[in-house]
N, C-alpha and C positions, 0 to 999 in steps of 0.2 A: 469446567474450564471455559474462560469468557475468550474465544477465540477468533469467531463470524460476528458481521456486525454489516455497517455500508458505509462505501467511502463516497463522498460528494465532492460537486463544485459549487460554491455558493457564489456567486457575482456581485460586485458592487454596478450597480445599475448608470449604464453609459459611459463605463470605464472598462479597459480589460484586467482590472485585480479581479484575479480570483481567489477564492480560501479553499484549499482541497483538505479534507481534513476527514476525520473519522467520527461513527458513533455507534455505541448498543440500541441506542433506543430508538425513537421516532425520530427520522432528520426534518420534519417538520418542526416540531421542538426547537432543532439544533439552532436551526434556521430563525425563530424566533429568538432566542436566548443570543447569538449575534447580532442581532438585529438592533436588540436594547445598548448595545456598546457601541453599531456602527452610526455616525452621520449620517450616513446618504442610503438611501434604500436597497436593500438585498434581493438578491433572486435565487430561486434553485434553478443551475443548470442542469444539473447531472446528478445520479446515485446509483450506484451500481451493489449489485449484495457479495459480500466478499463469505465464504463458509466458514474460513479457518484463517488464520495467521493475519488477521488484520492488522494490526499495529504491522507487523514485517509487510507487508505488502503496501501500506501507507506510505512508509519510510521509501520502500523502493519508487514510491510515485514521484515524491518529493526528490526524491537522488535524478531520475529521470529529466525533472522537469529546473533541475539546481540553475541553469545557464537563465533562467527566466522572474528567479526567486527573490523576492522584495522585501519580506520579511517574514518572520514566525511563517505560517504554513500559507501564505498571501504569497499571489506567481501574479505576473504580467503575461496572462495568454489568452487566446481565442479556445472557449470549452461549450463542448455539447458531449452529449452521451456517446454519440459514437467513438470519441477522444479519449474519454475516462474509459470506458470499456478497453480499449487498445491498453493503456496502460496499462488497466489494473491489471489485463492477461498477461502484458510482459512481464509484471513483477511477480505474479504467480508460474511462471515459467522457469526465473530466474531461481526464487525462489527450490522449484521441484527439480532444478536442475541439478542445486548446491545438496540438497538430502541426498541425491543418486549418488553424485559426486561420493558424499562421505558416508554412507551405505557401502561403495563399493571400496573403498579404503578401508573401512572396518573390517572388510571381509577377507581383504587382503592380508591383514596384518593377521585375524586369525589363521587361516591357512599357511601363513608365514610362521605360527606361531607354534601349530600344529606340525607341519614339517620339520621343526629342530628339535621339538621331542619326540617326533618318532627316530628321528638320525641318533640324538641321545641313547636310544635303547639299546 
């Protein structure tokens, strides 16, 4: 299962675009393979290592960050490590919030479920 991976900030150099975006592989790589498409010169800000649910936790970066957003996964913001890191723990939060959440709904509805056949007997 392709779940962990690292989310970055790559920077347009003297501008605040940034591309927050995802990848399995090397983000030096990533960072070259934009590079060839962008004009102006790229930087790595930021990379943090996500373990599990990467794609979900990108998206929440991206949702986070929507009041800032220019286009495709490109934000207009000031990024360094300490900023991605903050995110990427909220949307891993939010995230572990929402499995509790429906974990504990599950549970309910069996015990709900269990309770009316045993009343049946």
């Amino acid at each position: 299962m392709k779940t962990g991976g690292y989310v970055y900030a790559i920077g347009a150099v003297g501008t605040r675009r940034v591309k927050i975006g995802l990848t399995r592989g090397a983000v030096e790589e990533r960072l070259q393979a934009l590079q060839t498409e962008h004009p102006s010169p790229l930087t790595l800000l930021a990379v943090v290592r996500v373990q599990k649910h990467l794609d979900r936790v990108t998206k929440h970066v991206h949702a986070f960050l929507s009041v800032h957003h220019l286009s495709d996964a490109w934000f207009a913001v000031r990024m360094d490590t300490q900023m991605l890191e903050a995110l990427v723990t909220r949307a891993q939060q939010v995230l572990t919030s929402r499995e509790q959440s429906r974990r504990a709904a599950a549970r309910g509805l069996r015990i709900e479920g269990e309770r009316r056949t045993l009343s049946q007997k």
